[in-house]
Short mmCIF file of the C-alpha atoms (twelve columns), coordinates in Angstrom:
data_MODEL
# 
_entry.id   MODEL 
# 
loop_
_atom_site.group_PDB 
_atom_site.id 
_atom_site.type_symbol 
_atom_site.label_atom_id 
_atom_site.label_alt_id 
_atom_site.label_comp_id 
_atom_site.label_asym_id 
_atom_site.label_seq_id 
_atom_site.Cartn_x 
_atom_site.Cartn_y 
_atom_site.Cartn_z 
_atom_site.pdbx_PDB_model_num 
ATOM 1   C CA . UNK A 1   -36.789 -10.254 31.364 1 
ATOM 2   C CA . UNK A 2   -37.638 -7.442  28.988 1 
ATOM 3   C CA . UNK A 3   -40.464 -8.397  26.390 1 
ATOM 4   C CA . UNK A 4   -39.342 -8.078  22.785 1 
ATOM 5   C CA . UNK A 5   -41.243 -5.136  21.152 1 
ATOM 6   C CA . UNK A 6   -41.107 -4.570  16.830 1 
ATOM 7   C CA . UNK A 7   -42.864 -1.454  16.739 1 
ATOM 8   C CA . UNK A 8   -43.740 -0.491  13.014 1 
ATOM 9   C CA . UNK A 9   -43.909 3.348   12.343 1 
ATOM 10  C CA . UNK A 10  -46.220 3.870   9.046  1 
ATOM 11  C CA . UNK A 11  -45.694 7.544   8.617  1 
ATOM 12  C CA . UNK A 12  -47.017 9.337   6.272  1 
ATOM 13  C CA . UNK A 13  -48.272 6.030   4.718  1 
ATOM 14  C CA . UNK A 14  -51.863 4.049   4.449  1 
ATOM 15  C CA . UNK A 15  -55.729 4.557   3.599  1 
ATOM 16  C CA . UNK A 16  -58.352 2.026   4.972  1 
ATOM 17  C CA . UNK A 17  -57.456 -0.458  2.359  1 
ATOM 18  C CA . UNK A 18  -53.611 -0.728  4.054  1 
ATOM 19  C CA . UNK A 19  -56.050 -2.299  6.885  1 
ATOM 20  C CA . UNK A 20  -55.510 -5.519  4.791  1 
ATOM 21  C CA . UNK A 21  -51.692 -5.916  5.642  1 
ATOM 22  C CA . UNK A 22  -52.585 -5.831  9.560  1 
ATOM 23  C CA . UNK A 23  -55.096 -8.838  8.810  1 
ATOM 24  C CA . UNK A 24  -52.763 -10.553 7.153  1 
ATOM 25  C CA . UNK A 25  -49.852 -9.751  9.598  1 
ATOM 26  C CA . UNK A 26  -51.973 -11.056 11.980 1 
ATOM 27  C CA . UNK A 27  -53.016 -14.465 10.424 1 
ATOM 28  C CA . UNK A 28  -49.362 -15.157 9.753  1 
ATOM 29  C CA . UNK A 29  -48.247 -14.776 13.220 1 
ATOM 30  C CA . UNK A 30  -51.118 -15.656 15.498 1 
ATOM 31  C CA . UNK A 31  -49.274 -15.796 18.877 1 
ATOM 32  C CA . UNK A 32  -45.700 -14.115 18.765 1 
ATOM 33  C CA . UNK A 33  -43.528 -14.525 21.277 1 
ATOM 34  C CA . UNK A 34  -42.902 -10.675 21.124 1 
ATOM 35  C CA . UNK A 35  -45.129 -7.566  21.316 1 
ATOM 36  C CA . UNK A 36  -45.932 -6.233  17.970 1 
ATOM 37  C CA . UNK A 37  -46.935 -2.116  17.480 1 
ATOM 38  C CA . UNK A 38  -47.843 -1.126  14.549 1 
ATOM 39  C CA . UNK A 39  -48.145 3.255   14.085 1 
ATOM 40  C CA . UNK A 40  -50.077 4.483   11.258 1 
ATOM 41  C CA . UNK A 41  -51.414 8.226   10.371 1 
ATOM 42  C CA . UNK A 42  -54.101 9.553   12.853 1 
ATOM 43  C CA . UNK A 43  -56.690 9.144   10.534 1 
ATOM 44  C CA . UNK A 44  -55.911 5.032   10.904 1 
ATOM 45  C CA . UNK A 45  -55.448 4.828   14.895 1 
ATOM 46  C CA . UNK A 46  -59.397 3.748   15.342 1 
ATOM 47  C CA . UNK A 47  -59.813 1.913   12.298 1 
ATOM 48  C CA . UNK A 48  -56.463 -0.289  12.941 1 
ATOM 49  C CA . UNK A 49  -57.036 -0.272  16.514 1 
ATOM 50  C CA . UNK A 50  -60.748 -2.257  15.559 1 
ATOM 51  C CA . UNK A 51  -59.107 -4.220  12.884 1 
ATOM 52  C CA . UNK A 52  -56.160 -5.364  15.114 1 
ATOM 53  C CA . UNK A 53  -58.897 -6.293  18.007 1 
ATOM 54  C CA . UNK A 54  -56.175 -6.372  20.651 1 
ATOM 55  C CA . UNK A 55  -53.772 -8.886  18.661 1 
ATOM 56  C CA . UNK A 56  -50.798 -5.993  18.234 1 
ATOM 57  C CA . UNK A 57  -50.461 -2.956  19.701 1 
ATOM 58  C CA . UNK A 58  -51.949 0.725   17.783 1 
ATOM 59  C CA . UNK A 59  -49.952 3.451   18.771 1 
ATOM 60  C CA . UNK A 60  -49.712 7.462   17.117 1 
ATOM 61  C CA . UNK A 61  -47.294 9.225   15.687 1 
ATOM 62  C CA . UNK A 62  -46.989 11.986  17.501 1 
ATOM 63  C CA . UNK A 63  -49.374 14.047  20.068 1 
ATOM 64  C CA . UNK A 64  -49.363 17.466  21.435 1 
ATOM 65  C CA . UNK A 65  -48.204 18.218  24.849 1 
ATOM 66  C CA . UNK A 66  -51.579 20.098  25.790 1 
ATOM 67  C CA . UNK A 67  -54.893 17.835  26.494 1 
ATOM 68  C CA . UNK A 68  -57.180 20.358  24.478 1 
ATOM 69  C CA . UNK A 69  -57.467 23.806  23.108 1 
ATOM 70  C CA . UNK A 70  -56.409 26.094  19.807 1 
ATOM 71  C CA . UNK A 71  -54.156 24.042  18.488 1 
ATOM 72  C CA . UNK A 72  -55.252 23.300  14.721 1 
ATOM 73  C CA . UNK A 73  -53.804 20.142  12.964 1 
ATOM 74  C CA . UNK A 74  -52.565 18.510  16.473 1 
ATOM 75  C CA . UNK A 75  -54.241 15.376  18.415 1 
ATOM 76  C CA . UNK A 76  -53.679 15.465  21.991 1 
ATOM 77  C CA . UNK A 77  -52.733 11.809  23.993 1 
ATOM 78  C CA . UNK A 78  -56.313 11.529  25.167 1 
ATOM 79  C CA . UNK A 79  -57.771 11.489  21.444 1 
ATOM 80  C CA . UNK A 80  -55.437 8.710   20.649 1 
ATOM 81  C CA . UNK A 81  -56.576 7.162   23.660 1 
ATOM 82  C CA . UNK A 82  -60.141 7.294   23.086 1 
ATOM 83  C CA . UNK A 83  -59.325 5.688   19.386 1 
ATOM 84  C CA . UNK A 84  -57.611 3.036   20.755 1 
ATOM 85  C CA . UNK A 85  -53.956 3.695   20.890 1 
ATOM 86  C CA . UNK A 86  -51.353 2.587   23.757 1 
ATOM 87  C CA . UNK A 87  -48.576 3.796   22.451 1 
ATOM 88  C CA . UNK A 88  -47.482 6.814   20.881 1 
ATOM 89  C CA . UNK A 89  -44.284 7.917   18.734 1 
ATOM 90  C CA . UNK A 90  -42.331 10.998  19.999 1 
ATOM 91  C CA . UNK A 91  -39.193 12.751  19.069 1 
ATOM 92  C CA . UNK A 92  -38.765 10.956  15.947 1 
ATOM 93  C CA . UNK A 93  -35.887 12.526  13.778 1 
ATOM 94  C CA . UNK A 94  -38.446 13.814  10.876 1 
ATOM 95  C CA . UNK A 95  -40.378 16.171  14.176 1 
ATOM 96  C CA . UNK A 96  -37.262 17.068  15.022 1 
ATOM 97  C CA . UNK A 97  -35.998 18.369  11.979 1 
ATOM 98  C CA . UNK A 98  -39.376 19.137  9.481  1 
ATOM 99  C CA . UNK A 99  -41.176 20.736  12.881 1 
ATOM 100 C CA . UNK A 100 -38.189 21.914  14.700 1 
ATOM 101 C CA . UNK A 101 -39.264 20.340  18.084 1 
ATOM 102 C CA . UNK A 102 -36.787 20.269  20.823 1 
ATOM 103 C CA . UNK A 103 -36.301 17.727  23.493 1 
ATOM 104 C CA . UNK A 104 -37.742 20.274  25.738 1 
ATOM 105 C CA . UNK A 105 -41.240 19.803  23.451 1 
ATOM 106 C CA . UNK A 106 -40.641 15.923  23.243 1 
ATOM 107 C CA . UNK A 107 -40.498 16.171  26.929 1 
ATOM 108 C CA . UNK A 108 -43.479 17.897  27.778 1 
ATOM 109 C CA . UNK A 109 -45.075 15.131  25.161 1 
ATOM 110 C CA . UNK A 110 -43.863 12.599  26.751 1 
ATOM 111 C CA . UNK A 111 -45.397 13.955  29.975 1 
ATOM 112 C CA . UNK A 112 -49.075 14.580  28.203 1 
ATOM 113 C CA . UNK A 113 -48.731 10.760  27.302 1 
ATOM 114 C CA . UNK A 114 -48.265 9.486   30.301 1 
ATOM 115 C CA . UNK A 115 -51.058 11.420  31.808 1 
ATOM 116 C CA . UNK A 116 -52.938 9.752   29.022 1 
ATOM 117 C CA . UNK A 117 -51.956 6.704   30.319 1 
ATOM 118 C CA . UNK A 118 -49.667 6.109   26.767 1 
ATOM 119 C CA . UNK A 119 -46.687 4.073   26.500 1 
ATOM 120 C CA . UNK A 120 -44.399 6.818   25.415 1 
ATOM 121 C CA . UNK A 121 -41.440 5.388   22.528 1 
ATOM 122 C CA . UNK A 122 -39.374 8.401   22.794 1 
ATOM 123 C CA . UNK A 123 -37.018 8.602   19.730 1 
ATOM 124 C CA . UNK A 124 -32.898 9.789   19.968 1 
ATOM 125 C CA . UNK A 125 -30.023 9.729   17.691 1 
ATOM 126 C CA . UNK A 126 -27.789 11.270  15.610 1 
ATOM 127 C CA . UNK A 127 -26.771 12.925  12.404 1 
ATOM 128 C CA . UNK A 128 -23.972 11.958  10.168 1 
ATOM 129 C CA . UNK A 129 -22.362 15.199  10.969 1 
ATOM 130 C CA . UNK A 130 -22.295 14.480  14.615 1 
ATOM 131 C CA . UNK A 131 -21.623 10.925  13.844 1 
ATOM 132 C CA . UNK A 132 -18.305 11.798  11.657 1 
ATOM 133 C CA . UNK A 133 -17.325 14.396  14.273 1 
ATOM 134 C CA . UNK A 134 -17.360 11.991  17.692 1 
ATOM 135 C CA . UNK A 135 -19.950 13.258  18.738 1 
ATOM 136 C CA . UNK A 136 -22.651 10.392  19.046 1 
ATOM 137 C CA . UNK A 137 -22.640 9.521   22.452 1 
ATOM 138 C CA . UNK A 138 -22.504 13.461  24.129 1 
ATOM 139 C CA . UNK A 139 -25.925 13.884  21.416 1 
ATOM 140 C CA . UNK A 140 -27.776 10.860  22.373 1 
ATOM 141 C CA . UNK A 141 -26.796 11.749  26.417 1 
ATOM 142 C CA . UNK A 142 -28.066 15.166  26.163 1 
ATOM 143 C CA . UNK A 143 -31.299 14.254  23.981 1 
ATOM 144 C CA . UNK A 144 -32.382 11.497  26.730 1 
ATOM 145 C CA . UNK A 145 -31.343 13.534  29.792 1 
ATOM 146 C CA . UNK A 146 -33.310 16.436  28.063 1 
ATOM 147 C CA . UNK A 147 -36.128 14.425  25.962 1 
ATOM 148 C CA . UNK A 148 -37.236 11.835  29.130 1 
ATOM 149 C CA . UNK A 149 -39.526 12.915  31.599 1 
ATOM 150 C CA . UNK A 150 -39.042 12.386  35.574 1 
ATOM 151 C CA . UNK A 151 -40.659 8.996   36.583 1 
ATOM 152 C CA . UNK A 152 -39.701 7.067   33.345 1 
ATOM 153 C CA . UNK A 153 -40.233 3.268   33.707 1 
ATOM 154 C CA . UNK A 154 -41.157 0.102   32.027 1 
ATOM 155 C CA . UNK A 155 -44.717 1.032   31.862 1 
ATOM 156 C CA . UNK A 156 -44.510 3.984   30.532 1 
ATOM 157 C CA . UNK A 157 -41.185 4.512   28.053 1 
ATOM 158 C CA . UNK A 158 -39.441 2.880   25.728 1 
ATOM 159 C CA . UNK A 159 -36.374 4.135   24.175 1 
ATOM 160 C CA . UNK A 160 -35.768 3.796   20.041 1 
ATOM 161 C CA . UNK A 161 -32.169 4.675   19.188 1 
ATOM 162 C CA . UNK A 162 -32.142 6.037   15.581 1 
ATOM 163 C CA . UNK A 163 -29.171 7.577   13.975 1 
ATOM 164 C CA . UNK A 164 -30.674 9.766   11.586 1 
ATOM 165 C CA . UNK A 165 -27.709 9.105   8.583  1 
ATOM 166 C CA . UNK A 166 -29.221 4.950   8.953  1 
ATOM 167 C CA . UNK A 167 -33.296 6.501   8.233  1 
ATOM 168 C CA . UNK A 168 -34.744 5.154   4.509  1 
ATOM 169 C CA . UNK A 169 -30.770 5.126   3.422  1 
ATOM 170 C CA . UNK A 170 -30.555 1.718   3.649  1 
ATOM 171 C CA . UNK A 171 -27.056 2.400   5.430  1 
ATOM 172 C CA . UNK A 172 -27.029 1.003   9.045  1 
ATOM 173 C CA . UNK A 173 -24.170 1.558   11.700 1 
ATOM 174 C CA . UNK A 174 -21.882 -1.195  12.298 1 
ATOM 175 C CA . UNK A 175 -22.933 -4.009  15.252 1 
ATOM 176 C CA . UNK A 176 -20.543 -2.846  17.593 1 
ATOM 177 C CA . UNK A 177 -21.380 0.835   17.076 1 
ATOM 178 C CA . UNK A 178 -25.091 -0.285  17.371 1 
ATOM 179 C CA . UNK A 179 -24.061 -1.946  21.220 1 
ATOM 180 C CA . UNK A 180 -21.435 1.384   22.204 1 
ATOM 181 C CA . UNK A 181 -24.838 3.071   21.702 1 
ATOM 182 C CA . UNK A 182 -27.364 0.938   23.388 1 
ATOM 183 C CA . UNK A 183 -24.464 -0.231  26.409 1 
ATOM 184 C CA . UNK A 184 -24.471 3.678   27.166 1 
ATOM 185 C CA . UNK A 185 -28.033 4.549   27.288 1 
ATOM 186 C CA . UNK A 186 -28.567 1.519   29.386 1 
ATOM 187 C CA . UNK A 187 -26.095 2.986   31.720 1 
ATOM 188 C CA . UNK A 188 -27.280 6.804   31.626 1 
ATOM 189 C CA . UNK A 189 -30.708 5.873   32.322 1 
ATOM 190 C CA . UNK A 190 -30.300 3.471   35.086 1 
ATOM 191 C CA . UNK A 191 -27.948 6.103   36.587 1 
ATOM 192 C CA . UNK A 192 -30.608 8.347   36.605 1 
ATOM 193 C CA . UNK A 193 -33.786 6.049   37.203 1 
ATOM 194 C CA . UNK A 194 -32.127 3.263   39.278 1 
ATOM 195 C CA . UNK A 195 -33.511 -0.493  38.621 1 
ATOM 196 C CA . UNK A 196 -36.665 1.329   37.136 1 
ATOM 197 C CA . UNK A 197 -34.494 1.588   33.963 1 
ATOM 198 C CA . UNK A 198 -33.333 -2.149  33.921 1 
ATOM 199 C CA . UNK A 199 -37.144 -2.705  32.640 1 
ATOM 200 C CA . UNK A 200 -37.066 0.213   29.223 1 
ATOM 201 C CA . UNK A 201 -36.878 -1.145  26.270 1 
ATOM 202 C CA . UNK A 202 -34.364 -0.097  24.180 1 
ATOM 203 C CA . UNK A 203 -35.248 -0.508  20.345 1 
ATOM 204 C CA . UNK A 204 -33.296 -0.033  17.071 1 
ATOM 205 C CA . UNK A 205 -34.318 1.815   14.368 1 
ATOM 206 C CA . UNK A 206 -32.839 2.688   10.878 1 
ATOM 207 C CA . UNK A 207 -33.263 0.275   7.866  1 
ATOM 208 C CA . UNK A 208 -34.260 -2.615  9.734  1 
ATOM 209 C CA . UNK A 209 -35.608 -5.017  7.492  1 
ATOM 210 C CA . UNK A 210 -35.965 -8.723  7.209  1 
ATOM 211 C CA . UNK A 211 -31.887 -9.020  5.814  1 
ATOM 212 C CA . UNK A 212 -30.316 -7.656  8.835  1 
ATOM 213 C CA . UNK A 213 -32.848 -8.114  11.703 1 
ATOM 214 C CA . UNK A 214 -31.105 -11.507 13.123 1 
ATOM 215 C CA . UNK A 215 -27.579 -9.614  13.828 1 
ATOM 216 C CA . UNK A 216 -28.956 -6.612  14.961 1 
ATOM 217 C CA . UNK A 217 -31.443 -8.457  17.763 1 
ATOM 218 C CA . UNK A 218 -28.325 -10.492 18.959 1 
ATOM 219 C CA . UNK A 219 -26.744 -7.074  19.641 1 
ATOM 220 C CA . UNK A 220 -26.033 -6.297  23.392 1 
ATOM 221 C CA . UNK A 221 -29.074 -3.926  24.961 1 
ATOM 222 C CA . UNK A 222 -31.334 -4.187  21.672 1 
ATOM 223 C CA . UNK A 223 -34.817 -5.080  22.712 1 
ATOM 224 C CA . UNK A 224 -36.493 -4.701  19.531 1 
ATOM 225 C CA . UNK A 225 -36.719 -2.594  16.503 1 
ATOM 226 C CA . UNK A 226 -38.306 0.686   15.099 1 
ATOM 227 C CA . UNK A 227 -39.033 0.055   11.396 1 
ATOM 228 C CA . UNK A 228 -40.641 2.542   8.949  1 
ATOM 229 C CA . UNK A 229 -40.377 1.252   5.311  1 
ATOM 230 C CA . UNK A 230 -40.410 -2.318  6.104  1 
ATOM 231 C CA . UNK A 231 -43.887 -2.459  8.556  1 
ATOM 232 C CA . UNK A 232 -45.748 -1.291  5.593  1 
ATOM 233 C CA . UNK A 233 -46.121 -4.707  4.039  1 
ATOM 234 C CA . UNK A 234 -46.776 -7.734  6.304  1 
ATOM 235 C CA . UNK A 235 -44.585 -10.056 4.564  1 
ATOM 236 C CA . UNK A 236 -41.870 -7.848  5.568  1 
ATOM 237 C CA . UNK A 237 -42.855 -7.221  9.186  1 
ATOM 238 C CA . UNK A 238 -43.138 -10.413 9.686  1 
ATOM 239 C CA . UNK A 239 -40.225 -11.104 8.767  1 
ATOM 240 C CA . UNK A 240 -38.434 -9.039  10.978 1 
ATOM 241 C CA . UNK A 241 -41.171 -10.352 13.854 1 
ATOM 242 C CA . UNK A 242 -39.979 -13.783 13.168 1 
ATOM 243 C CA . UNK A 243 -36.370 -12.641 13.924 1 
ATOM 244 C CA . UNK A 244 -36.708 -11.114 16.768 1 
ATOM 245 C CA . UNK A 245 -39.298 -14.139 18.314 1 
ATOM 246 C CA . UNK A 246 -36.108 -16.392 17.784 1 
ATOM 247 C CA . UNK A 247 -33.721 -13.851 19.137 1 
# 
């Protein structure tokens, strides 16, 4: 059985007095059934990590594919290490589009991470163009085929499906369209990784919050979620934790 994971991506979100929602997330739900992640800014990773004291997850947002060198502005898998971190964020639609990173980059990331010794949540989905066009499942194929490193297993990846259209718009796809996708990635990866795959978790991302979260963890192949907005606030996250300890 795969565990449940509600991984909470914070963004570009959250000083040192955000800490207080983590200590409150954590007093509400003690002992979840799931595994929780919570993501905030670089300049949070230690601070939450110490804060959290092992109770949820701390993961980044994004690292560089390099472990060191001239590389101003990035933090490479081994700093977010050192801080704390287990997990980090890569691909996620905003890299792809406001940094122009390719799967090729998220790739080599993904790599870095696992050297690190990082639980790599490699992000794929689509736009509305490609959505509207019939093109969903060909994009998602060639963005995991191109975005997930040799050797991927339960220890090391887990997949978040995010159609980029659903992001902040409040708009989410319909539950079967949510199950077409998660039905085929399930089925690309464990043609290419063999029962290795059966163990990723596959997670949902794209206005998750506390209204929807019950139908979308019944969905077929959803392990969890990928929620930006709606991890900010522990009320909220809890919420959705909640829903997916009773899926």
């Amino acid at each position: 059985m795969r565990k449940k994971l509600a991984a909470g991506n914070w963004k570009m979100n959250g000083t040192k007095a955000s800490l207080g929602e983590v200590t409150a997330l954590i007093a509400a739900h003690p002992d979840p059934k799931s595994e929780v992640l919570l993501c905030p800014p670089a300049t949070l990773v230690e601070a939450m990590a110490q804060t959290a004291g092992g109770k949820i997850a701390v993961g980044g947002q994004d690292c560089h594919m390099k472990q060191s060198g001239a590389h101003t502005g990035d933090v490479a898998a081994e700093m977010l290490k050192d801080c704390g971190a287990t997990y980090v964020i890569l691909g996620h639609s905003e890299r792809r589009a406001d940094h122009d990173e390719s799967s090729a980059m998220v790739c080599a990331k993904a790599e870095a991470a696992k050297a690190a010794g990082l639980v790599a949540v490699i992000c794929v989905g689509e736009t509305e163009a490609q959505r509207d066009a019939g093109d969903t499942l060909e994009v998602v194929g060639k963005q995991l085929h191109t975005s997930v490193p040799e050797g991927a297993n339960d220890e090391n990846t887990v997949i978040a499906y995010e159609p980029v259209w659903a992001i902040g718009t409040g708009r989410t796809p319909t539950l079967e369209q949510i199950a077409e996708v998660h039905d085929f990635m399930r089925a690309e990866l464990v043609a290419r990784f063999g029962e290795a795959a059966e163990g990723i978790r596959l997670l949902y991302g794209g206005s998750v919050k506390p209204s929807n979260a019950t139908e979308i963890f019944a969905t077929s192949n959803v392990d969890g979620a990928l929620v930006g907005g709606a991890s900010l606030k522990a009320a909220d996250f809890g919420a959705i934790i909640a829903a997916l300890d009773a899926a």
